[in-house]
N, C-alpha and C positions, 0 to 999 in steps of 0.2 A: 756327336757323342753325348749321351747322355746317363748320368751320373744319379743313382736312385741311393737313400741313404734314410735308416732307418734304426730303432734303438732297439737292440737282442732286448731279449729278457734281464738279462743282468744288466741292465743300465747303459750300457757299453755301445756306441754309435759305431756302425759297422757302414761300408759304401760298397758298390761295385756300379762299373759302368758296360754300360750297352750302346751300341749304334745304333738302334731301332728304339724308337720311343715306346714303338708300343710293345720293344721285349721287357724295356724296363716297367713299364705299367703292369704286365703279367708279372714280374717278380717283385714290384711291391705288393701288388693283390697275393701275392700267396707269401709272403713273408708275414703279410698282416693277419692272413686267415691263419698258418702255424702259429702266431703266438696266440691267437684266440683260442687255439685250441688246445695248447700248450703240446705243440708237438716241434716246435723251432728247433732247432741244431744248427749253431753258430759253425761253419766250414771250417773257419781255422785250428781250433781244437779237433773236429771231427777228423781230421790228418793223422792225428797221433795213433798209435796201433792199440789194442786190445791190451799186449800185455803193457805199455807204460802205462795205462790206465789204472791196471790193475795194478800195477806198484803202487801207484800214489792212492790210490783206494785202500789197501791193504797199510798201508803206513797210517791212514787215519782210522782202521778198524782197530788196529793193537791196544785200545783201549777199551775191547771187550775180555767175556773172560776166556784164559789160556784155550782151554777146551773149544771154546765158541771158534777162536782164532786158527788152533789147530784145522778145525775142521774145513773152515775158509781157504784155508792154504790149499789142502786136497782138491778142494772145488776149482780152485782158481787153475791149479796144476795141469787138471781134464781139460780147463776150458779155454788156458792159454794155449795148450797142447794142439787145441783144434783152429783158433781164432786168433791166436797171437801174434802174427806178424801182421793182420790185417789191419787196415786203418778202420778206426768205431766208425766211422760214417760209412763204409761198404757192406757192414754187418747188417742181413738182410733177414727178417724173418724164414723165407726160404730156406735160407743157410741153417737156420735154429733148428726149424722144422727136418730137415735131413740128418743134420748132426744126432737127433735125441732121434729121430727114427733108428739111424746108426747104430747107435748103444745098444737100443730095444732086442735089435736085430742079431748083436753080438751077447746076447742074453746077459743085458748089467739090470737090474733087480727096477724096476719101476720106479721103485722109493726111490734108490739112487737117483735114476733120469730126473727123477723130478725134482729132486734136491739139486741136480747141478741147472735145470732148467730155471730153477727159481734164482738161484744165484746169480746165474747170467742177469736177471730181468731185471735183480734186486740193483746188481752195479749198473747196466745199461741205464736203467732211471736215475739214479743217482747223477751217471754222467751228462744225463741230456737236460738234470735241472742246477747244477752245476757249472755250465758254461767252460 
């Protein structure tokens, strides 16, 4: 067994083990290339589902103004609506790319798509440099 151990982005030393050396050798090489690239996602958060994300996201936006928060709400609504029970880490581009095809298709205004597309992006980043 062999036992590869490496620090997230947040500081935070994370391990998993492998019986093949050289499975662990391929999952530090690419552990080390996502944070070079800043594209890392820590698995144990990436469990939690779309919509606890977006609570806890939402509890530290209410410090923008009403109107701004208002409209957040709506976004999150459409996009829990579609992505909410799923865990962040299964949430695929693919999945994005069909969902805002979807809307298009059921005639919601462009501006809209693109305001909830941006939203999604806006927290998805959020959560992936937030650990």
């Amino acid at each position: 067994m062999t036992r590869v151990v490496w620090a997230a982005p947040d500081g935070q030393e994370a391990t998993r083990a492998f019986e093949k050396k050289s499975d662990a050798d391929l999952h530090s090489a690419a552990r080390e290339t996502d944070a070079a690239r800043g594209t890392y996602i820590d698995p144990k958060p990436a469990r939690i589902t779309v919509e606890q994300w977006y609570e806890t996201w939402l509890a530290g936006y209410e410090t923008r103004r009403p109107s701004t928060v208002r409209r957040a709400r709506v976004h999150v609504k459409q996009i829990t609506a579609e992505f909410g029970p799923l865990p962040l880490g299964v949430v695929r581009p693919s999945n994005v790319k069909a969902w805002t095809s979807r809307l298009r298709g059921e005639d919601a205004a462009v501006s809209y798509v693109y305001a909830l597309h941006g939203r999604l992006a806006q927290i998805m980043v959020m959560r992936c440099t937030t650990g």
